[in-house]
SETOR-945234 format. One line per 8 residues: their letters; for each residue x, y, z of C-alpha. Coordinates in pm, whole numbers. Each point is the difference from the previous one (the first is absolute). Layout:
N
a> X:Y:Z ~ ...;
END
This chain:
91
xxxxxxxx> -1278:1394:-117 ~ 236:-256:-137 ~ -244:-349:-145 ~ 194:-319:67 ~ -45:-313:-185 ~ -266:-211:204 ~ 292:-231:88 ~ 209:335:197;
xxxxxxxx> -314:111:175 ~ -87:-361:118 ~ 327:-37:190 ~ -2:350:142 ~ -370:-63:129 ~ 99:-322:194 ~ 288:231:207 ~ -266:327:31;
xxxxxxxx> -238:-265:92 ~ 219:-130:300 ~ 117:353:92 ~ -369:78:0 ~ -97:-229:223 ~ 271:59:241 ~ -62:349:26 ~ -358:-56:82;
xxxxxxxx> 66:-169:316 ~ 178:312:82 ~ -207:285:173 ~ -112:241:-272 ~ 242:292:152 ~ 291:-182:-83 ~ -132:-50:-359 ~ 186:311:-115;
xxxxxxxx> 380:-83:175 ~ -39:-330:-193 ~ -89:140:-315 ~ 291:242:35 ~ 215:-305:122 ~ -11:-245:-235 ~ -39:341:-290 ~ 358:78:152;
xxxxxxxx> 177:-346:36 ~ -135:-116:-412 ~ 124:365:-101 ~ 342:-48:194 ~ 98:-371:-134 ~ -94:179:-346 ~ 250:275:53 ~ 252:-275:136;
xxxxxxxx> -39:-220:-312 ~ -3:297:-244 ~ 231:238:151 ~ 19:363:160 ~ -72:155:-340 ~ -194:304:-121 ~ -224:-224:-258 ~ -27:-252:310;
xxxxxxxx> -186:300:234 ~ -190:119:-281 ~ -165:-307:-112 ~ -114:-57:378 ~ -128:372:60 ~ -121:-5:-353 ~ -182:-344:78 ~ -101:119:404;
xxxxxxxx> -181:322:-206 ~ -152:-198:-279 ~ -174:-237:258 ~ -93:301:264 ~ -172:115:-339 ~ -153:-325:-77 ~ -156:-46:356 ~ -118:348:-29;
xxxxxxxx> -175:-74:-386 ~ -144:-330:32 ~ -97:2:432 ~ -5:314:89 ~ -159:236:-229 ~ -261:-213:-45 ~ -119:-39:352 ~ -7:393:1;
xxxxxxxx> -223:4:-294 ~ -238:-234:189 ~ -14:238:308 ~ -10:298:-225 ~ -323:-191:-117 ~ -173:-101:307 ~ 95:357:212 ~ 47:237:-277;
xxx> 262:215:-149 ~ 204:263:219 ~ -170:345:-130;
END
């Protein structure tokens, strides 16, 4: 997980903040297609700006697996340690 100066993470929360609140005026089924839009439309002007190069597409999948595996370390895993602790362990 990249750590941004307080400065970087203060203008990023303002947009995520917005986009937040838009998206929960949206029915929670749609949550997902938005997610995957707006994933797909920052990824694309990326590609645009940077170019159709190999370093290009392997910084984004690179980037798309290191946060998959962030998600999975810091939200996930630890809500299934809490429900391995209130119901048990499989045996």
């Amino acid at each position: 997980m990249p750590y941004l100066t307080n400065n970087d993470k203060e203008e990023i929360k303002n947009s995520v903040d917005y986009l937040s609140d838009t998206l929960e005026r949206k029915p929670i089924e749609s949550f997902v297609g938005y997610i995957n839009y707006l994933n797909f439309v920052f990824i694309k002007r990326w590609i645009k700006k940077n170019g159709k190069k190999y370093f290009v597409f392997a910084a984004i999948t690179g980037t798309l697996i290191c946060c998959i595996l962030e998600i999975y370390r810091r939200l996930i895993a630890p809500y299934e340690d809490s429900k391995i602790q209130n119901n048990g362990d499989i045996e």
